[in-house]
C-alpha positions in Angstrom: 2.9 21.0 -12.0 1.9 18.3 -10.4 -0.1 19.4 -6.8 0.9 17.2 -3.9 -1.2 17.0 -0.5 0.6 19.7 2.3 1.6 22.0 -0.3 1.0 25.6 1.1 -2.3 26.5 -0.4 -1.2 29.8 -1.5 1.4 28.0 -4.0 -1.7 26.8 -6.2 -2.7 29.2 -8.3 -4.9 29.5 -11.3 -7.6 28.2 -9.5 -10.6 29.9 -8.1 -11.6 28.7 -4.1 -15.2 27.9 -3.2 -17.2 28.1 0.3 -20.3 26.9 1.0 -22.7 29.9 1.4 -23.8 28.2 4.4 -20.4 29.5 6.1 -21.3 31.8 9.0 -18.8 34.6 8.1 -16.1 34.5 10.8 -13.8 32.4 9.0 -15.3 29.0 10.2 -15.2 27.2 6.5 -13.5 25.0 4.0 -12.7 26.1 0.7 -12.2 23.8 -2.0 -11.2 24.3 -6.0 -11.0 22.5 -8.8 -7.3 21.4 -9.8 -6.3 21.2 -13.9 -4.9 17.9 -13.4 -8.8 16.7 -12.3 -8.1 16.8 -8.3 -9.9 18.8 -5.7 -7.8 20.9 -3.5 -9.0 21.5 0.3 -8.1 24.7 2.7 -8.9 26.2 6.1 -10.4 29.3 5.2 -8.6 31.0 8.0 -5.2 29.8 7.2 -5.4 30.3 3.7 -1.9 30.2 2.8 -1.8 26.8 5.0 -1.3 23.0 4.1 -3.9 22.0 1.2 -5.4 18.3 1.0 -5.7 17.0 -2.3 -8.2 14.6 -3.2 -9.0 12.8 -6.5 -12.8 13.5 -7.6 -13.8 9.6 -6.9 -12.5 10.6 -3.2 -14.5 13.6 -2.8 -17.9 12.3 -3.8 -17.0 9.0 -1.3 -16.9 11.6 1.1 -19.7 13.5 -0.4 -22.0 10.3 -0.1 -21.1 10.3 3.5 -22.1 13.6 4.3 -25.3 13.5 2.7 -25.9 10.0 4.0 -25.2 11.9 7.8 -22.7 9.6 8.5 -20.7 12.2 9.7 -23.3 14.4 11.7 -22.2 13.7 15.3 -19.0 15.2 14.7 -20.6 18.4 14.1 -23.0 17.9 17.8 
């Protein structure tokens, strides 16, 4: 099966989700998981049967880079 971005995150299955242990516990986090076909799923941990982004891996460590580079930290101020 072929995973397409906006497919209802509860429609992937096999996979297992990850959140940061950082996440504060009220259901402020993003989970992502590993898809077979070598993507990385992304969900809103308090719409978990919501729309999932899918990203290819060379996507997610561009963002990555960015994050750990803090070129995203004012969006978080």
């Amino acid at each position: 099966m072929m995973i397409k971005n906006g497919v209802p995150a509860g429609e992937i299955t096999g996979v297992t989700w990850l959140k940061a242990r950082a996440s504060v516990g009220a259901g402020e986090c993003v989970e992502v998981a590993s898809l077979p076909e070598g993507g990385v799923a992304m969900r809103n941990s308090r719409h978990p049967d919501g729309p999932a982004l899918i990203f290819t891996k060379a996507e997610l460590r561009a963002f990555l880079t960015g994050v750990k580079d803090s070129e995203f930290d004012d969006l978080a101020a």
